[in-house]
C-alpha positions as CSV (number, residue, x, y, z in Angstrom):
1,X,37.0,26.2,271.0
2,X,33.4,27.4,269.9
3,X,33.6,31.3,269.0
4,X,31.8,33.1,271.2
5,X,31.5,37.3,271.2
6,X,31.2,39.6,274.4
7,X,28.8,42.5,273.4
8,X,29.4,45.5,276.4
9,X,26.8,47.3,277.8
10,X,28.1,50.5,276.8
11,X,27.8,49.0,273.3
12,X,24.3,48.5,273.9
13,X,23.1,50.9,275.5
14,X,24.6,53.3,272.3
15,X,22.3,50.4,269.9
16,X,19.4,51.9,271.9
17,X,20.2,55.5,271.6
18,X,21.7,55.8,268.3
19,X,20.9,52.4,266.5
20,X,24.3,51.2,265.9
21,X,27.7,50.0,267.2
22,X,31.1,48.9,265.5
23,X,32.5,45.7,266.8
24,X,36.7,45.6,265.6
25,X,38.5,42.5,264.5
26,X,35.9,40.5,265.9
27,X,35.8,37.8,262.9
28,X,38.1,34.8,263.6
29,X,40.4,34.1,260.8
30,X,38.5,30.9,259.7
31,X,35.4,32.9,259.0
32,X,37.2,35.9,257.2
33,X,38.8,33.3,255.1
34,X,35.5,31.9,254.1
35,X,34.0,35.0,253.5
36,X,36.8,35.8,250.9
37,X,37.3,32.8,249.7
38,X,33.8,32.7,248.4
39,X,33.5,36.5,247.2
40,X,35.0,36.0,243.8
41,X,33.2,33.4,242.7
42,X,29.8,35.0,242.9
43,X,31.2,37.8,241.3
44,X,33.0,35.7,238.7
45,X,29.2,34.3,238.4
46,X,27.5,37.6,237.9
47,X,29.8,38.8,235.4
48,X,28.8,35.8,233.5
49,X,25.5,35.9,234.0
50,X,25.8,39.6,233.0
51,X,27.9,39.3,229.4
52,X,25.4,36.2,228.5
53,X,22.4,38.6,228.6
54,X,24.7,41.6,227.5
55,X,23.9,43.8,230.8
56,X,26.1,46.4,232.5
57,X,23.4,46.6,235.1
58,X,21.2,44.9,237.0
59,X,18.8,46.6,239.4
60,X,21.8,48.2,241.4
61,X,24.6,46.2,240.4
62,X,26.5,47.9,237.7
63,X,29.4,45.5,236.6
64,X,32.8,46.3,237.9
65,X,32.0,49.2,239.4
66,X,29.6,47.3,242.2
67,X,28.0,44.0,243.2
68,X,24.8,43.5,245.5
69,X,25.1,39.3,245.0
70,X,22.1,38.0,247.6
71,X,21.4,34.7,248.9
72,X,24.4,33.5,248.2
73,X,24.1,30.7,250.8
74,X,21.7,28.7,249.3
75,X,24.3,28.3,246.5
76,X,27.0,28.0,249.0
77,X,25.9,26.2,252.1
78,X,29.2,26.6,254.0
79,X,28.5,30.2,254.4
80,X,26.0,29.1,256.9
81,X,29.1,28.1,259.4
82,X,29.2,32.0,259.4
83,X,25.6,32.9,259.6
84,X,24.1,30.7,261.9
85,X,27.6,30.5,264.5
86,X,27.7,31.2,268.1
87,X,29.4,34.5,267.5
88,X,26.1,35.7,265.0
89,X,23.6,34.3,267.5
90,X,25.9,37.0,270.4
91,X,25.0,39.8,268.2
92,X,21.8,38.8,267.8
93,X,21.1,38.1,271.6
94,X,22.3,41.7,271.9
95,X,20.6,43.4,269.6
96,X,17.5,41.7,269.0
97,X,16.4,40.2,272.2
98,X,15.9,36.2,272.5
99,X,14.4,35.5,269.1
100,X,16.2,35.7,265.9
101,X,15.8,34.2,262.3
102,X,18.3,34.8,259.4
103,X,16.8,37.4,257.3
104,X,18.7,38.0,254.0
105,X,22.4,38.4,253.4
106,X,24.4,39.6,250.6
107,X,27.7,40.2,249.4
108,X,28.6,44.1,248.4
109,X,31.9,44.8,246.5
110,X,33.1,47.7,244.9
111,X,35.7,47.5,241.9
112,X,37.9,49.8,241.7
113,X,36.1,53.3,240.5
114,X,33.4,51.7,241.9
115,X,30.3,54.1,242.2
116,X,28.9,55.8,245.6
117,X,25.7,54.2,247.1
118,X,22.7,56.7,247.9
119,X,21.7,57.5,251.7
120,X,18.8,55.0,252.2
121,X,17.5,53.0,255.0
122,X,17.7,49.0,254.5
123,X,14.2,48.7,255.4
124,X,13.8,51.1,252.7
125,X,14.2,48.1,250.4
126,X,11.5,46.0,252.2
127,X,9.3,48.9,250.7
128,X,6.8,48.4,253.4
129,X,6.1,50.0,256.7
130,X,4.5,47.5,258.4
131,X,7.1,45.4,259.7
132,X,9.8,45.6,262.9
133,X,13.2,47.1,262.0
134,X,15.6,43.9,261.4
135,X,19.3,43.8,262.3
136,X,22.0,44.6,259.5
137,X,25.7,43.2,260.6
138,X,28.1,44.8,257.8
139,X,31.5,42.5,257.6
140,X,34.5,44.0,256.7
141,X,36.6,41.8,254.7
142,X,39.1,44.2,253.4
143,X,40.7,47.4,255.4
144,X,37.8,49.9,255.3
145,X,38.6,53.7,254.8
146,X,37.2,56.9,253.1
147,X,39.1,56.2,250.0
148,X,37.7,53.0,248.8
149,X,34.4,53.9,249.4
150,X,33.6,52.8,253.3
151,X,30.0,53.9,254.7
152,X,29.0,56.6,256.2
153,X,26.4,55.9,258.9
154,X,23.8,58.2,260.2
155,X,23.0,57.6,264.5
156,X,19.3,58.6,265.4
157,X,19.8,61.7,267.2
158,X,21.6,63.4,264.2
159,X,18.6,63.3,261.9
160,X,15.2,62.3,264.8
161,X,14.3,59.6,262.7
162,X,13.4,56.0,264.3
163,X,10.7,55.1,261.8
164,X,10.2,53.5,258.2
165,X,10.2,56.1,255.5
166,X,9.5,56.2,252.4
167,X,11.7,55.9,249.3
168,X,12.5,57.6,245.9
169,X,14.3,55.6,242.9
170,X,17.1,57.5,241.5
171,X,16.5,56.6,237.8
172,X,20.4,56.8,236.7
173,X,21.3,54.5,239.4
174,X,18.2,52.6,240.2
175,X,19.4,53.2,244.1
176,X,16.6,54.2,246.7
177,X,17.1,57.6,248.3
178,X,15.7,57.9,251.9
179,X,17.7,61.0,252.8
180,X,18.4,64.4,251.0
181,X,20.1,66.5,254.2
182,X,23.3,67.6,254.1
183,X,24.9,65.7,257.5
184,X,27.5,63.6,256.6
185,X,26.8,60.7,259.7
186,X,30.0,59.5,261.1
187,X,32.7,57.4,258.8
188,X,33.4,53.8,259.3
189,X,36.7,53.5,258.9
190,X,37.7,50.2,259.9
191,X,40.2,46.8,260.0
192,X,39.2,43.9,258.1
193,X,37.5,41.7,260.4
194,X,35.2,44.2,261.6
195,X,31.3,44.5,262.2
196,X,29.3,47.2,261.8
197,X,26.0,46.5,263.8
198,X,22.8,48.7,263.0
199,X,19.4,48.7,262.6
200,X,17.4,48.9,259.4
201,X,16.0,52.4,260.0
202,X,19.7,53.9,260.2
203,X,20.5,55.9,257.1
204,X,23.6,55.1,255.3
205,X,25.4,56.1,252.4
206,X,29.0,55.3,250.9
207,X,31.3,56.8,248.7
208,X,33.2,55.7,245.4
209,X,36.1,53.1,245.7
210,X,39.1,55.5,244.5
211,X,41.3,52.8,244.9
212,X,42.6,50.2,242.5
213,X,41.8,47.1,244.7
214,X,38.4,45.7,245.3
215,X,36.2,46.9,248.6
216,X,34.6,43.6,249.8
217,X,31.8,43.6,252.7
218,X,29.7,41.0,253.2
219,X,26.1,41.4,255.2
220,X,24.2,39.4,257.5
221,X,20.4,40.6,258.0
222,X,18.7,39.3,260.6
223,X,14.9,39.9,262.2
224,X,12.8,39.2,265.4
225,X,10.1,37.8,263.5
226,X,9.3,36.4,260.0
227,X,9.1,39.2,257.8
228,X,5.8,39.5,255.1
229,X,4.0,41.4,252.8
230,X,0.4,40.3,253.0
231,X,0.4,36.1,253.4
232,X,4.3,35.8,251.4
233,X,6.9,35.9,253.4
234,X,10.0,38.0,252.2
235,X,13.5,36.6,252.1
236,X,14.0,33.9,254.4
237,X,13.1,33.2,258.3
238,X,15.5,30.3,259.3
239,X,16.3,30.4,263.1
240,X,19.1,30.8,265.0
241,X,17.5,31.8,268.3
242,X,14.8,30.5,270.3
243,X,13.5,31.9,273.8
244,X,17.0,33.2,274.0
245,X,19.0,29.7,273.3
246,X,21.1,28.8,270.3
247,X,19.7,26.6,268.0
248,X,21.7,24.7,265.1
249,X,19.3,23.9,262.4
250,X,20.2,26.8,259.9
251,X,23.5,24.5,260.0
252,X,22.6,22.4,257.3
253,X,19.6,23.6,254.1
254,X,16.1,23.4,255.2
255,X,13.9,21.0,253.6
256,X,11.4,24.2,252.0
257,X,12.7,27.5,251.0
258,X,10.7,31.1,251.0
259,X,9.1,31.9,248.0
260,X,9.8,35.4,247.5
261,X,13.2,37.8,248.2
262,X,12.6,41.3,248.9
C-alpha cells in the first residue's frame, strides 16, 4: 500500500492564517526507521570530520551539544524514499499549491545539554529577500517536549509579520536572530512520528536538551520554484510535483547537481 496523507481543511485554512500546522504520528514506521537509522551515522561523520580538523564548532554546529548535518541525501540516496514519497508530495500539494521541488533538508540533533537555538526565520538563512517563502516540514523522530529542547513556534497573528526580514549573527553562537520580543509562540510538544508544517517566514526558537538522551528531528524544505541568488541557484530544485501530479524522478540521483547550498 502506497502511503498517502489526508491534509484537512481546517489544517489549511490555519496554514493560511497563521503559517503553520502540526500533523501527529503521521510517519509510517518504515520511514521513521530510516530516518533513525541514518541519524548516527552523519553525526558519527561530523564528529570525525570535527576532531580531524580539531573543531568544536562549525558555523552552528557545536559538537555534542548540536548538529545542523545538510544534504545528507546525496550521501545517502535512500533518504529520498522519504523525500520524494507520496505522503511529502500530500504536504506539499497542501501547502504549496501544484508545484513543488525539494529544497534543502537537514538533520538537527541535540546531545544531551544540548544548547538553545535563537528565534530566526528559515528564510532568514537564504539571506535574501527576493525569493517566495518555501515549505519547512520538521520530523519528529524522538518524543518532543519542553525538556529536551522542542521548538517553539511563533503563528503570524502573534507578532504581524508575513515578510523576509533581516538577520543579526550572534557572535557566541554564530545563530541568526530574527526576533528580539518577548512572546514565547506556542510549544511543540509532540510524539515521535510527527510533522510540524510551516512556512519559512514563521519565527522559531528552541530550548536546551535537559535531558540525557539525544533530541533528533530531521527536516524536509521544499519551494514552489527554484530558489537563486542572482544566476546560482541555492540548494537544490529536484521535483516532486508537476501541474499538481506526482512525479518520481527525485527517486533515484539526478544526473547534475546545484552548485551552491545556501
Amino acid at each position: 500500500m502506497k502511503d498517502r496523507l489526508e491534509v484537512s481543511e481546517t489544517q489549511r485554512e490555519q496554514f493560511r492564517k497563521e503559517g503553520y500546522f502540526i500533523l501527529e504520528r503521521v510517519l509510517p514506521d518504515h520511514f521513521l526507521e530510516l530516518l533513525r537509522g541514518e541519524c548516527q551515522h552523519f553525526i558519527d561523520a561530523k564528529d570525525a570530520e570535527m576532531s580531524a580538523q580539531g573543531d568544536e564548532q562549525q558555523g552552528i554546529t557545536q559538537k555534542g551539544k548540536r548538529y545542523f548535518i545538510a544534504n545528507c541525501f546525496r550521501q545517502q540516496p535512500r533518504l529520498r524514499r522519504f523525500l520524494f514519497s507520496e505522503l511529502m508530495a500530500d504536504v506539499c500539494r497542501a501547502t504549496l499549491g501544484d508545484t513543488a521541488y525539494l529544497f534543502w533538508e537537514q538533520y538537527v540533533v541535540k546531545g544531551a545539554g544540548g544548547t538553545s537555538f535563537s528565534w530566526h526565520q528559515d528564510s532568514g538563512y537564504v539571506g535574501d529577500p527576493d525569493h517566495k517563502p518555501y515549505l519547512t516540514c520538521w520530523c519528529a523522530l524522538d518524543d518532543m517536549n519542553e525538556a529536551n529542547g522542542t521548538v517553539h513556534l511563533m503563528p503570524f497573528s502573534h507578532v504581524g509579520i508575513r515578510t523576509w526580514v533581516k538577520h543579526v549573527r550572534d557572535e557566541a553562537s554564530n545563530d541568526l536572530v530574527g526576533y528580539y520580543g518577548k512572546d514565547p509562540g506556542i510549544t511543540v510538544e509532540c510524539p515521535a512520528g510527527s510533522i510540524a508544517v510551516f512556512t519559512s517566514y514563521n519565527f522559531h526558537a528552541s530550548g536546551p536538551n535537559t535531558t540525557d538522551a539525544l533530541r533528533r528531528v530531521y527536516l524536509a524544505q521544499y519551494s514552489c520554484e527554484p530558489i537563486r541568488r542572482g544566476e546560482e541557484l541555492w540548494g537544490n530544485a529536484e521535483a516532486l510535483l508537476v501541474d499538481g501530479e506526482y512525479v518520481t524522478t527525485g527517486l533515484t540521483p539526478p544526473a547534475l547537481e546545484p552548485k551552491t547550498p545556501p
